[in-house]
C-alpha angles and dihedrals in degrees: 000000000000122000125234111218114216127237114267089203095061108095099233104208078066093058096043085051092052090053090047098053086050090045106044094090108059134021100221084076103061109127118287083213088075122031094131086068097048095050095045099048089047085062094047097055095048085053088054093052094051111036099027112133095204128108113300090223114118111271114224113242127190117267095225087068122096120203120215136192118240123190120224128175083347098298128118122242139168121218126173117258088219094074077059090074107029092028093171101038091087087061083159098063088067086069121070132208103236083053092063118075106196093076099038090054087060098048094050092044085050094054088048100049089048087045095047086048092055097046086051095046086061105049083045080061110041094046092042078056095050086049099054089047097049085046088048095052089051092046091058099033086053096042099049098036085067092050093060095038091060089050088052100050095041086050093061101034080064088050098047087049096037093230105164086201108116103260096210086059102051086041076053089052098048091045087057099044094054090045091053099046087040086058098053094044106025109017086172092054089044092053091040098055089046090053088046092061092031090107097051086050097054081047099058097036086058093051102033093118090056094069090058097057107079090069093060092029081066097026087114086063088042101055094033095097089038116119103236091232092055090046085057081053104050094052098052087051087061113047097039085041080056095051099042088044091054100048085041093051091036102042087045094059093050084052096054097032085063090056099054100033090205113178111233116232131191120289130225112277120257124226122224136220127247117257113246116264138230087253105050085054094056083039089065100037095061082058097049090049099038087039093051103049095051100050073045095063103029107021084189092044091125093030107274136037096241086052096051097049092053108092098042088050090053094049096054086056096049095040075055104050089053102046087055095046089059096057125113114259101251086061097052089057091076101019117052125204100237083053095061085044102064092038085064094052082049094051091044098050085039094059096043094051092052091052104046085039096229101113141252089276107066092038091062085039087064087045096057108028103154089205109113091201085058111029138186139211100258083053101053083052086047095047084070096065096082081059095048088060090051087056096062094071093062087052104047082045083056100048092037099118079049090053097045091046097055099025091134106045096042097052108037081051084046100045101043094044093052093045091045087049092054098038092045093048091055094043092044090042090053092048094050086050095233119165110275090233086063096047094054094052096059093044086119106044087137093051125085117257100256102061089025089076090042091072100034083060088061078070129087113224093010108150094225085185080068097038093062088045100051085051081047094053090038093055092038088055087046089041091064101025111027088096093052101048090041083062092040087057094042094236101167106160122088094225102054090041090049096053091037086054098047098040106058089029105030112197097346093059089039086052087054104045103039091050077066106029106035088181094066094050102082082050094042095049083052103055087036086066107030086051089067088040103064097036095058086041086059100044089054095061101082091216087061090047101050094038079064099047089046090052087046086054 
């Protein structure tokens, strides 16, 4: 190709001008004389845009530039048509910003220091977290531990002095009364001592059902000696007892509750136990399997039998308790879970007794040993009942202004359904010609177990293996059918369907309303309590004692 020279006496800012003119208005005519430069200081430019460390504001241009778009390696950029002209006036844009280490240092430093904040934000907050829970444990290890302490030491200051009154309940009656008196002088100190045992309370309210178990757990060592005919007997004392107990205690409190006309008003909130976790299930069951093989391989490993079988005993029940906990609620209707409860202990001891060879009997007889020096599982869960009692006097503080509102109204229901359940025991037990000893054990079929075995124990020959198994089987047919019945009778007030509850099926019934009707618990709690009160109130008294022996005959 031959090249054209070009004229030297052509000015040749006149000629560029002219190009330009031509050229201004699209970029595919820049000159073919310089495309190195084009390309270079579009890649400048978009350097500049991405690594300046000036200020990220806008930056005014001039309205007259224009700004193309050039193309490079097949990507889009815009440059700015005005380099074009001064190429070398933007200097900075030929150093880069990941080139210069000033600024880099300080980013990096930057990202670790927030790194190493936020490492240290969350070890701050695990081990804040370790520490509340650890604080929590030995809250409720030290709160409850004084709560049975003081249900020990009651127990054998009324045996010292051979005092026959229930010890839990008088250790009820001081607790209230220092509450109470707390409340009028120091409020503070009142409020302070009810948050202090809050977490044994909510202990003992999640596993409330467990202290009930050992009664039906050995309830095949209980009935054994039982004719089968007074076993029919006994149990048609105890589910129409539970029936007639109900209308008497519900029907009393509508007719009371239309005398005084008494508004009802919102009660104090009730706090709720946790669910059980997944944890705390493996957790059990290492101890049922560990537990198990080795009573399996040495019976006398921790000493005695009953000793060693403890804990995989305890286990069964509580591996029980939870799994029944955790079924749907069409389910529980008809199975309990404290049914499913004590038919895992079963199972367990059953096992156990297959495979060591030595029978279903010994083994319940190491679940529920009655010695205190040699103790079983089911001891150790009864042994909570004193506490249970204690309890009761938390909860009846709590609910006070609710108790002095509807005084009327809560203890007239209370004391003439727990006379008529005593009094009508007796008279039924005597006309279906059933042995006085039996109808003596089941007396308080109404009561809770806890003070239900206190006044058997006024009475001389009671089973109180029976006894607790007659309260189980009245709370467990509350417990599925209370709700019905409640609607049958048209029982709409709160008031009437939470002492109804809490009179015939004591703290199992009152478990299953108030998980559907949260307005009749505090109700509920207060008859539950006032129920085993007052009969324990009435057996102490030795007229009332002898007018019911002299009905059983």
């Amino acid at each position: 190709m031959s090249i054209q020279k070009k004229n030297p006496w052509t000015p040749p800012r006149k000629k560029k001008k002219k190009k330009r003119k031509k050229n201004r208005s699209s970029p595919s005519t820049l000159p073919m004389a310089s495309p190195l430069v084009a390309q270079t200081v579009q890649i400048c430019h978009h350097l500049s845009k991405q690594f300046s460390f000036k200020s990220q504001s806008p930056v005014k241009r001039n309205s007259r530039t224009k700004t193309p778009i050039g193309v490079y390696n097949g990507s889009q950029n815009v440059y700015n048509r005005s380099y074009l002209i001064k190429p070398c006036a933007p200097i900075r844009v030929l150093e880069p910003r990941f080139l210069q280490m000033g600024p880099q240092e300080t980013c990096s430093s930057r990202g670790i220091s927030m790194k190493s904040t936020s490492s240290e934000g969350s070890t701050s907050t695990s081990s804040s977290s370790i520490s509340q829970t650890v604080i929590g444990v030995l809250h409720l290890l030290v709160s409850l531990g004084i709560i049975l302490a003081m249900d020990k030491l009651l127990k054998k200051a009324f045996v010292a002095a051979a005092i026959k009154f229930p010890s839990a309940l008088f250790g009820m009656f001081c607790i209230f009364s220092v509450l109470v008196i707390l409340d009028v002088t120091i409020p503070a100190a009142a409020t302070s001592l009810m948050n202090f045992f809050e977490p044994a309370l909510l202990f003992i309210q999640r596993w409330l059902p467990l202290f009930y178990v050992p009664s039906l757990v050995v309830l095949p060592l209980s009935v054994k000696d039982i004719p089968a005919a007074s076993g029919v007997k006994i149990c048609f004392i105890t589910a129409g007892g539970w029936l007639a107990s109900l209308c008497v205690a519900g029907f009393t409190a509508i007719a009371v509750r239309k005398m005084v006309k008494t508004e009802m008003t919102d009660a104090e909130p009730m706090a709720k136990p946790s669910p059980f976790s997944p944890l705390e299930m493996w957790a059990w069951s290492g101890v049922f399997l560990i537990s198990f093989v080795v009573a399996l391989l040495n019976i006398t490993a921790l000493g005695t039998a009953a000793t060693t079988c403890l804990p995989f005993l305890l286990a069964s029940t509580v591996l029980g308790y939870m799994v029944g906990t955790g079924l749907p609620s069409g389910v529980k209707k008809v199975f309990h879970p404290i049914i499913c409860c004590a038919l895992s202990a079963d199972f367990a001891a059953l096992a156990f007794g297959y495979l060591s060879q030595s029978g279903l009997d010994p083994v319940l007889g190491y679940y529920l040993t009655k010695v205190s020096s040699n103790p079983g599982a089911g001891d150790v869960l009864m042994g909570f009942l004193g506490s249970v009692i204690l309890s009761f006097s938390f909860s009846m503080f709590k609910q006070r202004k609710l108790v002095k509102r509807h005084a009327a109204e809560i203890f007239t229901s209370v004391i003439v359904s727990t006379i008529f359940s005593l009094y009508s025991t007796a008279l039924v037990g005597r006309l279906v010609e059933l042995e006085p000893a039996l109808t003596v054990s089941i007396l308080p079929r109404c009561i809770t177990v806890a003070l239900a075995l206190s006044i058997v124990s006024f009475f001389e020959g009671a089973n109180t293996s029976l006894t607790a198994a007659v309260v189980v089987v009245t709370g467990l047919i509350g417990a599925n059918f209370v709700q019905a019945v409640l609607d049958k009778l048209n029982f709409r007030d709160p008031i009437a369907r939470g002492i109804a509850t809490a009179s015939s099926a004591h703290g199992l019934g009152t478990a299953a309303l108030s998980a559907k009707e949260p307005e009749a618990l505090p109700f509920c709690a207060i008859a539950y309590a006032l129920t085993g009160i007052f009969g324990s109130l009435f057996c102490s008294v030795p007229a009332v004692r002898q007018s019911l022996l002299a009905i059983i005959g």
